[in-house]
LUMFIDREN-274646 format. One record per atom (N, C-alpha, C): y, x, z. Coordinates in steps of 0.2 Angstrom, whole numbers, plus 5000, padded with zeros to 4 digits. Layout:
BEGIN
YXZ/...
//
This chain:
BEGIN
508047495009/508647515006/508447534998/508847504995/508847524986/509647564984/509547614982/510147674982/510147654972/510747664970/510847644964/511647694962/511447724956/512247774955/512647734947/513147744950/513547714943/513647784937/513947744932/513947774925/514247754919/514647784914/515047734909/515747794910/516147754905/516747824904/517147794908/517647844910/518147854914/518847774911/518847754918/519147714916/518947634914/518447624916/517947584913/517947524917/518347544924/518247514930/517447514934/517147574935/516547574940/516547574944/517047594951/517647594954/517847524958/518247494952/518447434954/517847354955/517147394951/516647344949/516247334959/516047394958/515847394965/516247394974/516947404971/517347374974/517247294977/517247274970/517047174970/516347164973/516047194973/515147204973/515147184982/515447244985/515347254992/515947264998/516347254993/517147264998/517147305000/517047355000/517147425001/517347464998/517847554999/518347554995/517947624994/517547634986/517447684984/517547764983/518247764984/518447814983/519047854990/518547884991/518947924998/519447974999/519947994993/520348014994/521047994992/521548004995/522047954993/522347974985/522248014983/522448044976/522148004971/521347974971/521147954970/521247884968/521447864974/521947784975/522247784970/523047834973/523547844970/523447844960/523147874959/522947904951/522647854947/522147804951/521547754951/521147794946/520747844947/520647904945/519847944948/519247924949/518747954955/518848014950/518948074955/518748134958/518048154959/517848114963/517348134967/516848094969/516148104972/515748054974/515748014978/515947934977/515847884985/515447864983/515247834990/514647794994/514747734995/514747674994/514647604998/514047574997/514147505001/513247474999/513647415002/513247355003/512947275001/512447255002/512347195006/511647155004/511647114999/511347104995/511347044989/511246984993/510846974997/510746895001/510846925010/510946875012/511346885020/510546905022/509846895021/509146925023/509046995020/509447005015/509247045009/509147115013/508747175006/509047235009/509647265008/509647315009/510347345007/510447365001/510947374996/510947414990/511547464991/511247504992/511947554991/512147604985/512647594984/513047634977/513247694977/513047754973/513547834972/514047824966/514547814969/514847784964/515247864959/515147874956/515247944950/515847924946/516147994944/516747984940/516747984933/517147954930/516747954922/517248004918/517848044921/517948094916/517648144913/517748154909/517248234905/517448294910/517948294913/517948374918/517548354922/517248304923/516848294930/516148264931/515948294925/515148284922/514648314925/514748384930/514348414934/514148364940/515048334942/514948304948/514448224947/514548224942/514048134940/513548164940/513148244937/512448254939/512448244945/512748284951/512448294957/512448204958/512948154957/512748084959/512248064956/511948064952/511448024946/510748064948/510548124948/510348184950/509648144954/509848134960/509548114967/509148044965/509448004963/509547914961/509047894956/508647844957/508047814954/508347754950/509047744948/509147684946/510047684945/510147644939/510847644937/511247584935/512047564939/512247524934/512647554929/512547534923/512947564919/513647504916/514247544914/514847504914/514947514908/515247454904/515547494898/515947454900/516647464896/517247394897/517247354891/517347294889/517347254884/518047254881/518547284883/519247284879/519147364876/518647404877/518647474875/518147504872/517547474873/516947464871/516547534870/516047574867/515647644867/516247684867/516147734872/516547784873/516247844874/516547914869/516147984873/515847984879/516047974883/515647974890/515147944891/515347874887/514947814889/514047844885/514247884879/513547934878/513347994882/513748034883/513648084887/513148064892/513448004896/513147984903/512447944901/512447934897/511847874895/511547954892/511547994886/510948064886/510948094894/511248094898/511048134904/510648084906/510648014906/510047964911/509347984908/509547974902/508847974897/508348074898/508948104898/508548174899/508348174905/508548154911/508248124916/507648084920/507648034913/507148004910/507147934915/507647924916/507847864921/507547804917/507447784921/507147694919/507247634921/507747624927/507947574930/508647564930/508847524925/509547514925/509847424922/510447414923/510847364923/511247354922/511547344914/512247344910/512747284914/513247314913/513747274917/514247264910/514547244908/515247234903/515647204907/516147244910/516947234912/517347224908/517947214912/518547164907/518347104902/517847084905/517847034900/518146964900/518746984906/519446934904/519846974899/519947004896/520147034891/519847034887/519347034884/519247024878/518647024878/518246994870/517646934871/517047004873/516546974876/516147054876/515547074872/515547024869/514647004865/514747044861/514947084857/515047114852/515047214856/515347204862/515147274864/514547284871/514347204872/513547204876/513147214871/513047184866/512447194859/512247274859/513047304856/513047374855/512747424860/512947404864/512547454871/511947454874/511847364873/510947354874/510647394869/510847394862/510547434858/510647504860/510947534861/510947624860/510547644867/510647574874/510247604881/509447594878/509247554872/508547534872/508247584867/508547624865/508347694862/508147734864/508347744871/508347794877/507747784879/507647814886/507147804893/507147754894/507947704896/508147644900/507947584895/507647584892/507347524888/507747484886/507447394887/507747354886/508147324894/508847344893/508847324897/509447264901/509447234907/509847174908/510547184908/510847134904/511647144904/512147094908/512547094909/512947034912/513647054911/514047034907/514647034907/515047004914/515547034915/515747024925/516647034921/517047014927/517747044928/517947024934/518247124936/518047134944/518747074947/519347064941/520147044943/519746944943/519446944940/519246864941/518546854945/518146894947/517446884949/516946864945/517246824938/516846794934/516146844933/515446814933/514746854931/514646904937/515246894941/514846944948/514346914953/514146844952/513546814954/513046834951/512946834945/512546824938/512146924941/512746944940/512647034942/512447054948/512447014953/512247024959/511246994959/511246944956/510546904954/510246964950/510446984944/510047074942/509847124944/510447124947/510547174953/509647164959/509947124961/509447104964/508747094962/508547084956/507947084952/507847164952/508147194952/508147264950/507747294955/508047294960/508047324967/507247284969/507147254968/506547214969/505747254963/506047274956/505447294953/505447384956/506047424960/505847484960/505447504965/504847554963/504447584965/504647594974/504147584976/504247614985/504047684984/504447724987/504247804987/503747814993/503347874993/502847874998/503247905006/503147855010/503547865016/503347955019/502647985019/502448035021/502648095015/503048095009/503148135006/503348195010/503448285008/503848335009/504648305008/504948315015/505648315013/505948365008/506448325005/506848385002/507348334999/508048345003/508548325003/509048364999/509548344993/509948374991/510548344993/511048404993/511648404998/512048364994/512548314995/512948294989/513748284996/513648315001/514448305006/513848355011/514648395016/514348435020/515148435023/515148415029/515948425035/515648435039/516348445046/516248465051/516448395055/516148375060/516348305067/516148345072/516948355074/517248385081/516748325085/516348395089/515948355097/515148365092/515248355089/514448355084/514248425079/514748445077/514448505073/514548485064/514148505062/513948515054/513548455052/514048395048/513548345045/513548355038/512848325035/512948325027/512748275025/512548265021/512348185017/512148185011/511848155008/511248155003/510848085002/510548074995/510148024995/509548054995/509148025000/508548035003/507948004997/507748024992/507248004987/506647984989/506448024997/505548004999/505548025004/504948035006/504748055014/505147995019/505148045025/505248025032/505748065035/506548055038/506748105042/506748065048/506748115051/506748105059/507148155065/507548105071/507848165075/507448205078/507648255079/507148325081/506748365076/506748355070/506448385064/506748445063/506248475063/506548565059/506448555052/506748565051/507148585041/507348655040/507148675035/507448745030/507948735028/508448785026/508948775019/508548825012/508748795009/508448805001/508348855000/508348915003/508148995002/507649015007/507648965011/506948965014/507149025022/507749025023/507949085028/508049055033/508248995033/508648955042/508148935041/508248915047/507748855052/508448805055/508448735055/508848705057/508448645062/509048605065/508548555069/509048485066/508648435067/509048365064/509248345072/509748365075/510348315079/510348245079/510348225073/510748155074/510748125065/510548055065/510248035058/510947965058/511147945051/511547895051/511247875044/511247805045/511147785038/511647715037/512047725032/512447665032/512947655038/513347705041/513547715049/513247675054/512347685053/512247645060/511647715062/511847725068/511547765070/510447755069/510247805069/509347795068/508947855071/508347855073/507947895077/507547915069/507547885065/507047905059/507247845051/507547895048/507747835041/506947865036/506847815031/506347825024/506647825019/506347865014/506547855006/506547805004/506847764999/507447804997/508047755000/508447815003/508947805007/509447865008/510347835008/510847865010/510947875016/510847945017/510947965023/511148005026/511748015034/512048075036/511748115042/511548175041/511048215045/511648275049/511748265057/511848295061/511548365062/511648415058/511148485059/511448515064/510848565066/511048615070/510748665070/511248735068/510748795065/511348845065/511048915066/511548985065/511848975058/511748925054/512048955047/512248865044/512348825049/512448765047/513248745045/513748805046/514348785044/514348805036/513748835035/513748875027/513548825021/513348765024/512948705019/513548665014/513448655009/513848645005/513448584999/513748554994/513548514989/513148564984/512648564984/512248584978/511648614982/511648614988/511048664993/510648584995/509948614999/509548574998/509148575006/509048525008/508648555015/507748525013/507448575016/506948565017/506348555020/505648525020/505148515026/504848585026/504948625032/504548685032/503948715030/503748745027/502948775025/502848745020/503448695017/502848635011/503148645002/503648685002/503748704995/503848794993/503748784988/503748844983/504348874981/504848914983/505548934980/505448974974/505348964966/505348964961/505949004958/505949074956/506649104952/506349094945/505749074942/505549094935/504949014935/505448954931/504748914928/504848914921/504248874921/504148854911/503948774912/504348744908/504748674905/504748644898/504548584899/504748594894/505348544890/505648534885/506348534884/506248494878/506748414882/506848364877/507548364873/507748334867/508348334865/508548394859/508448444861/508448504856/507948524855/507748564851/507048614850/507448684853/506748684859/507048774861/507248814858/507048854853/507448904849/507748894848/508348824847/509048834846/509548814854/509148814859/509748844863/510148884866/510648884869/511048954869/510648974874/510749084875/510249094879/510649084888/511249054888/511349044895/511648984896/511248934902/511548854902/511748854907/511748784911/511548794918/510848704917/510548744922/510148694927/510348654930/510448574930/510648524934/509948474937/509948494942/509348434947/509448434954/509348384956/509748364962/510448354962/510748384966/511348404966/511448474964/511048494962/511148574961/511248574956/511748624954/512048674946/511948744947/511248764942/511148854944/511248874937/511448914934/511548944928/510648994927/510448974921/509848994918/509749024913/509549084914/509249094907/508749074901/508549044895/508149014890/507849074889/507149064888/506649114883/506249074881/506349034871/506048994870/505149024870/504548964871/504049004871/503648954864/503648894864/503548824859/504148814855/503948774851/504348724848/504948674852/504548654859/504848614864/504848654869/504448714870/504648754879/504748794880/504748804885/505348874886/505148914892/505348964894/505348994900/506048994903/506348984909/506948974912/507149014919/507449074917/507549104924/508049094926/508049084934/508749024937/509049094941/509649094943/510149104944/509949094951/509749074953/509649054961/508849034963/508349044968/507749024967/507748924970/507448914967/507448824970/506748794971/506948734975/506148714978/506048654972/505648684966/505248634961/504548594961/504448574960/503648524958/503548534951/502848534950/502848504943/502848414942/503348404934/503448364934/504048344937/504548384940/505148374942/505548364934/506048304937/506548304930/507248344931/507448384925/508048414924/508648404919/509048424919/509648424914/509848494913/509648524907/510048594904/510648574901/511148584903/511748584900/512248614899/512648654893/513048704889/513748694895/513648744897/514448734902/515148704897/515648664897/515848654893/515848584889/515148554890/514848504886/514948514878/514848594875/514748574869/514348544865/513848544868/513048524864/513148464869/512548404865/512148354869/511948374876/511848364882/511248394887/510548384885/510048414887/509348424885/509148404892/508448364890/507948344897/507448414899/507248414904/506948474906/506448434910/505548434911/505148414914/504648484917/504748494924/504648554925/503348564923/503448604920/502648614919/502248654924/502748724926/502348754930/502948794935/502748804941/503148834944/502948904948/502448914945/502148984947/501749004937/502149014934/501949024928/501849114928/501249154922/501149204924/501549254920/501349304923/502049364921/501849374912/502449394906/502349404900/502249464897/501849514896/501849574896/501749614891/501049574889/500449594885/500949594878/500549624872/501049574866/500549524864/500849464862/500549404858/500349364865/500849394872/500649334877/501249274877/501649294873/502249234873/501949164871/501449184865/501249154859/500549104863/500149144865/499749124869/500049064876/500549104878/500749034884/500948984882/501448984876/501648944872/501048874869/500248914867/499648864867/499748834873/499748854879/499348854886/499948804887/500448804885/501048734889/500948664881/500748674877/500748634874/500248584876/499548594879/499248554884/499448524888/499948544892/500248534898/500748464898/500548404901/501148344902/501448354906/501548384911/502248374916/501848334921/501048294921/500948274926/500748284929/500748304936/500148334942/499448334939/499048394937/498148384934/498048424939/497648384946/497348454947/496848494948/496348454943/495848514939/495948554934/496548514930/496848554925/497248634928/497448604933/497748664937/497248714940/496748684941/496248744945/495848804941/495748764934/495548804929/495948834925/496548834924/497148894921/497248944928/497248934934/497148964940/496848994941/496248964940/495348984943/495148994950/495949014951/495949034961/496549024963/496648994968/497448974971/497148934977/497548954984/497548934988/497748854987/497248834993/497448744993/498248744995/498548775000/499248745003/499648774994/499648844992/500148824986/499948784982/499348734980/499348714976/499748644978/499648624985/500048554989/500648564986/501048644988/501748664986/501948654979/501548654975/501648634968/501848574964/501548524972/501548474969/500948424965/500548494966/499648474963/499348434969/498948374967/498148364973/497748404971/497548424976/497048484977/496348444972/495948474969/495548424965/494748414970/495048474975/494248494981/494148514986/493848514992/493848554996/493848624996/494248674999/494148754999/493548764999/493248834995/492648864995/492748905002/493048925003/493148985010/493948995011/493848975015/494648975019/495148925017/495348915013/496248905008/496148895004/495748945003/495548964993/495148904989/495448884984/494948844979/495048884973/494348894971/493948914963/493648884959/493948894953/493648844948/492648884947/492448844948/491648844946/491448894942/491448874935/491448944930/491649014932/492248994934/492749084936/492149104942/492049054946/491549094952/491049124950/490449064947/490049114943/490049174940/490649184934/490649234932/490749294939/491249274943/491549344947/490749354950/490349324951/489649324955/489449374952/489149354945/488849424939/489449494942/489849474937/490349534939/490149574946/490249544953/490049594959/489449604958/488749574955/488149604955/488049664952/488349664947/488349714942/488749774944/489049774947/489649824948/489149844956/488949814961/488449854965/487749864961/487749844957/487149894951/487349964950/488049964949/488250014944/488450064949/488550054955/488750094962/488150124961/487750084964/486950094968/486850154962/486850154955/486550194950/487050254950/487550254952/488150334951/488150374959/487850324964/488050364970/487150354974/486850394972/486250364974/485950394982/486450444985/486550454990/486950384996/487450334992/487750294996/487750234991/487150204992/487250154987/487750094988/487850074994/488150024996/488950024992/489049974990/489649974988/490249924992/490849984993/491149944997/491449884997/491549845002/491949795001/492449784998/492849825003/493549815000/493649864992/493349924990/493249914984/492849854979/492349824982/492449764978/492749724977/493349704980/493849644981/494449704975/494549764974/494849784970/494649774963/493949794962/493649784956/493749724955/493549684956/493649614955/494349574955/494849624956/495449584956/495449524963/495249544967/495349474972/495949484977/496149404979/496949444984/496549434991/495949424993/495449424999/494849435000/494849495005/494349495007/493649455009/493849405011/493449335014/493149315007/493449305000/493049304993/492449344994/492449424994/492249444992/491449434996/491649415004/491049395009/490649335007/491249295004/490849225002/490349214994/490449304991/490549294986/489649324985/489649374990/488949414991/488549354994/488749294996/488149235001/488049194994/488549194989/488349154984/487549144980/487149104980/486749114974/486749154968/486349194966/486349244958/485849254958/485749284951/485249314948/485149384952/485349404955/485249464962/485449474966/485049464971/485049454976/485449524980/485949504985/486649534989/486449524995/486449595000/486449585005/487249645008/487349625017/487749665016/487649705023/487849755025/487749775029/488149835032/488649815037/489249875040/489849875033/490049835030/490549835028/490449855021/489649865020/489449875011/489249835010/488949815001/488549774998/488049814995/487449784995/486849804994/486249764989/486249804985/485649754981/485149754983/484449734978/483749724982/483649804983/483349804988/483149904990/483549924991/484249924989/484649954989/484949994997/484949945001/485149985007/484850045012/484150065010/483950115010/483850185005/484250215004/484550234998/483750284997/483450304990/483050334987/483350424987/483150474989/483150524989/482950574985/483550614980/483350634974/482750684978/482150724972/481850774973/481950824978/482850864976/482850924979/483150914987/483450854989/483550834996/482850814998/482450784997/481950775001/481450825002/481650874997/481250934998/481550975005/482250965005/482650995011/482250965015/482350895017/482150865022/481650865025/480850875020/480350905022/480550955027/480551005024/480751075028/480851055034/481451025035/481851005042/481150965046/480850935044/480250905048/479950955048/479650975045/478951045049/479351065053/480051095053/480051145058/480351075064/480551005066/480450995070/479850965073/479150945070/478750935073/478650995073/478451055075/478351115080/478851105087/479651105084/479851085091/480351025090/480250975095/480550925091/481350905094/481550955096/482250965101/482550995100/482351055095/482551115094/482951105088/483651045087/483851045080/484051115077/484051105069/484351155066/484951165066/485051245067/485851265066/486251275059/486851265062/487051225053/487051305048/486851345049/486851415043/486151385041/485651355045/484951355041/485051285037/485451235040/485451185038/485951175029/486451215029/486751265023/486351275019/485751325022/485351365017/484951305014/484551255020/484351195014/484751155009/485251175007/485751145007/486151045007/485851065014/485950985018/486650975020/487150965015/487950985016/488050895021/488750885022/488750835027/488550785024/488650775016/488450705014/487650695013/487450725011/486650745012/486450715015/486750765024/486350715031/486550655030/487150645029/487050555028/486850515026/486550555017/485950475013/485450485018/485450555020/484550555024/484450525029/485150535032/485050475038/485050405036/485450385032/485550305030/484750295027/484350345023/483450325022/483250315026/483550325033/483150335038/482450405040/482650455036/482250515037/482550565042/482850565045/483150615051/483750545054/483550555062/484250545065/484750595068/485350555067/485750585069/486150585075/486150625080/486450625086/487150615085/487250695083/488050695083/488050735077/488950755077/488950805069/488650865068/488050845063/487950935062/487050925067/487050885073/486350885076/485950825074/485350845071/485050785067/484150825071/483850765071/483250745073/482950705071/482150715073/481750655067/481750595070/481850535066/481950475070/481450445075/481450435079/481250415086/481350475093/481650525090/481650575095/481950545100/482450515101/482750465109/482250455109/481750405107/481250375113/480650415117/480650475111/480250525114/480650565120/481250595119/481750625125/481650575130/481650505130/481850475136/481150485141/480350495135/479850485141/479650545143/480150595140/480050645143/480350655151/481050645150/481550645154/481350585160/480850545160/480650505165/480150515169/479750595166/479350615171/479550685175/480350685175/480750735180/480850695186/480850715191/481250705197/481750675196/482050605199/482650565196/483050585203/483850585202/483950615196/483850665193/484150665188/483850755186/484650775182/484650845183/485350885179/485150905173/485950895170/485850935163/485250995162/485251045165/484951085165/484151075166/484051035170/483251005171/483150975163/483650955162/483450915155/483250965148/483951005147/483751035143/483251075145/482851125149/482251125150/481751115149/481551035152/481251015151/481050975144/481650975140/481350975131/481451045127/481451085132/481151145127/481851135120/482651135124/483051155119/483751195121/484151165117/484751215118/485151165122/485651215123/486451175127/486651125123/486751185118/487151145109/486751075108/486151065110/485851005107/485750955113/485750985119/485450945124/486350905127/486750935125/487450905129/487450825123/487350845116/487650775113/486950745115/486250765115/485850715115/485650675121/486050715128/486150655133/486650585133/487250625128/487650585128/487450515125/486950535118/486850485115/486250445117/485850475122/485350425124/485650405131/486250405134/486850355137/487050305134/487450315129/487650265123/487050215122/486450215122/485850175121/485650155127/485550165132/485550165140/484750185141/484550225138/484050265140/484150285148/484750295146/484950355153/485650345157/485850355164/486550365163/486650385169/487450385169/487650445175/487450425182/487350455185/487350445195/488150485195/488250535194/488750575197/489150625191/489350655192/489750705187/489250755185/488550775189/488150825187/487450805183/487150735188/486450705187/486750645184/486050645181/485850565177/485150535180/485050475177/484650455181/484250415175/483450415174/483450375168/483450285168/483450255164/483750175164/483050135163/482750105168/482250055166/482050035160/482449995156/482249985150/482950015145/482650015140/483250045135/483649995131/484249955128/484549895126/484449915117/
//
């Protein structure tokens, strides 16, 4: 199917043109009829050849009060017929509607001159082919028709048909994302809506979001063209049976979406055709899709702007927009979206500098360009954005641009230099303090960060980083002078830990013990009991030439120590399996130790 929206001023007969096209009657309410007068958005379609496909029409109203509703028609739509009448020739509208295509940036269209049983057309096809070949829409086909005689409606159906034939195939696997342009209720069925379907694949059974990313809905039931389908493709008219706690709330200008795959954006930067930013007002509205949100303007260039929306929306880069003055006092302006996670403005002179940073930027998907103004971003937001990823993740999700990783490598070496040299008791520097210093949003960086190649070598160990030597910390003079002390007096008794007043007096305070344990110069049992390293192994061969089993009390004994030291030091040579219980009194020692 080829979806196609009308265009041209009011009264123009676009209406009655598509009428003759498909015999079908455009406009769906009898007021309508009655007035000959669209209101609102109809639907029909037509084969051009009995083999053909389908084309189907949004037929739009060309009043100026109803300028928002021909965005939400034209909005969605890859292609246009435009109508002037040849008895009445360029009209207000018939420009308004032609700047909204162009700021759109549409490119596929086909002039039609109506009434041309009324008077001759050649003089107002000339004028129009010239003012649409100024535009986006080029040079493009014309064919004077009249709907009351048929005359040129073969001719326009051959165009017609030429048309549909050069437009682009959308990619069948696209992200859904359907804008609402009808939403009722069908007693027995629920909540349908309806929309031109731009890309992707829907299908029944499909879970979908609504535009704020809160519902979760299911697809019931798919129409395209009122023939029932298990699965329609872009680009196509289509009516979706939903079902969901919040499905009677669906309305024209909301948007359904493929779960997990878009970005809801309150703040992008754009940039802006037709006017030079600093002269816009500071409040418009946003027209894309079917959606109208009121915006606020913060020019940052000559042509771009910052835009904070009034509602958040699922954008790409490269998505096309219409700013337009409520009221249509000014022209409309085109909007080509550049970033949709653009950074926060804070600093002074950062207006100036992003304003550099967007004049680079064309509106097309780079995605190395994107990786290096990022440096770091998850593969899935970058898909959300509308970027291809330019590479496989470093770790995890995560993609880094090269440079930034190098640098951040020095930066971590450096910074566990600069620990190691301030805490010379705990050199290790913590992880998760290095993912702070570094500004990183994970963990898992900071682990991929220490395996990377540098000029100094990282090792990690228990949740720190470590440079060369580093993991065995150096003990300043007046600790290891304590530490001596505590060695003579346990090689005299090797069981015999110090009590924490002498340990005080060396002044071996808690952190102390722990460089000296972490050098490996004393082990530690428990808090406060510390012994010379390999004492377990010695206690265990002592303990292996008692009578198995043996009780607490035989043990302390037989190492010639205290209660205070023998109760943690059996527990910890349990913990190692030196040893272990028989009963609630004895122990018994363990063949081999693990």
């Amino acid at each position: 199917m080829r979806v196609l929206a009308t265009a041209g001023h009011v009264d123009h007969g676009k209406s009655a043109l598509v009428r003759a096209l498909t015999g079908m009657e455009p406009d769906r309410f009898e007021e309508e009829r009655r007035r000959g007068l669209t209101l609102d958005l109809g639907f029909v379609w037509t084969r051009l050849a009995p083999d053909g496909e389908h084309l189907a029409f949004v037929d739009v109203p060309g009043h100026e009060k109803f300028v928002a509703t021909m965005l939400a028609g034209v909005g969605p739509v890859p292609a246009v017929l435009f109508v002037v009448a040849a008895d009445q020739g360029w009209q207000p509208q018939s420009q308004e509607h032609l700047a909204i295509l162009d700021a759109l940036g549409v490119r596929h269209a086909v002039l039609a001159v109506t009434r041309s049983d009324l008077a001759d057309p050649e003089p107002v096809r000339a004028d129009a082919v010239a003012r649409m070949g100024a535009t986006s829409l080029g040079s493009v086909p014309s064919v004077a028709v009249s709907a009351v005689t048929g005359a040129g409606l073969d001719e326009l159906r051959t165009e017609l048909a030429r048309l549909a034939g050069a437009l682009p195939d959308p990619p069948v696997d696209a992200d859904t994302r359907l804008w609402l342009d009808r939403a009722f209720t069908v007693r027995g069925h629920g909540t349908v809506v309806t929309g031109t379907l731009g890309a992707g694949t829907l299908r029944v059974g499909d879970r979908l979001v609504t535009g704020d990313g809160s519902t979760a809905l299911r697809v019931r039931g798919l129409q395209c063209l009122h023939e029932e389908r298990s699965a329609v493709g872009g680009v196509a008219r289509v009516a979706v049976n939903v079902h969901g706690s919040t499905a009677d709330a669906l309305r024209r200008g909301q948007v359904l979406l493929a779960p997990d795959r878009w970005l809801l954006t309150g703040v992008t930067d754009v940039r802006i055709t037709g006017e030079p930013a600093g002269e816009l007002p500071r409040g418009v509205t946003l027209h894309i899709g079917t959606a109208a949100v009121p915006v606020t303007v913060r020019p940052l260039g000559e042509d771009t702007a910052r835009l904070i929306l009034g509602r958040a929306l699922p954008l790409r880069v490269g998505d096309r927009a219409v700013l337009r003055e409520p009221g249509g006092r000014r022209p409309p302006c085109g909007v080509t979206v550049l970033d949709v996670r653009p950074p926060r403005l804070t600093r002074r002179g950062a207006g100036r500098a992003r304003a550099a940073e967007l004049a680079a930027m064309t509106g097309c998907p780079d995605g190395p360009a994107e990786l290096r103004r990022r440096r770091l971003v998850r593969r899935s937001e970058l898909v959300a954005m509308g970027v291809p990823p330019p590479a496989a993740p470093l770790v995890g999700d995560w993609l880094v641009d090269e440079t930034h990783w190098a640098g951040l490598r020095e930066r971590l070496a450096a910074e566990v230099e600069r620990h190691a040299q301030r805490h010379p008791l705990e050199p290790g520097l913590p992880a998760e303090a290095a993912r702070r210093l570094l500004g990183l949003p994970d963990r898992s960086l900071v682990d991929a960060l220490a395996e990377a190649p540098g000029a100094m070598e990282l090792r990690r160990r228990q949740g720190r980083l470590y440079g060369p030597g580093d993991d065995r910390p150096t003990l300043p003079p007046p600790l290891a002078a304590a530490v001596d002390a505590v060695r003579r007096e346990l090689a005299a008794a090797p069981f015999r830990a110090p009590e924490a007043d002498r340990l005080r007096e060396l002044g071996l305070t808690r952190k102390a013990l722990t460089a000296a344990v972490s050098a490996g110069a004393l082990l530690a049992v428990a808090d406060g009991i510390v012994l010379l390293p390999g004492a377990d192994s010695r206690a265990a061969d002592v303990l292996r030439r008692l009578p198995q089993p043996f009780t607490l009390s035989e043990a302390r004994r037989a190492l010639d120590t205290t209660r205070r030291v023998a109760v943690p030091l059996l527990e910890f040579l349990d913990a190692r399996g030196f040893t272990h219980r028989v009963d609630t009194q004895r122990r018994r020692c363990g063949i081999t130790n693990r």
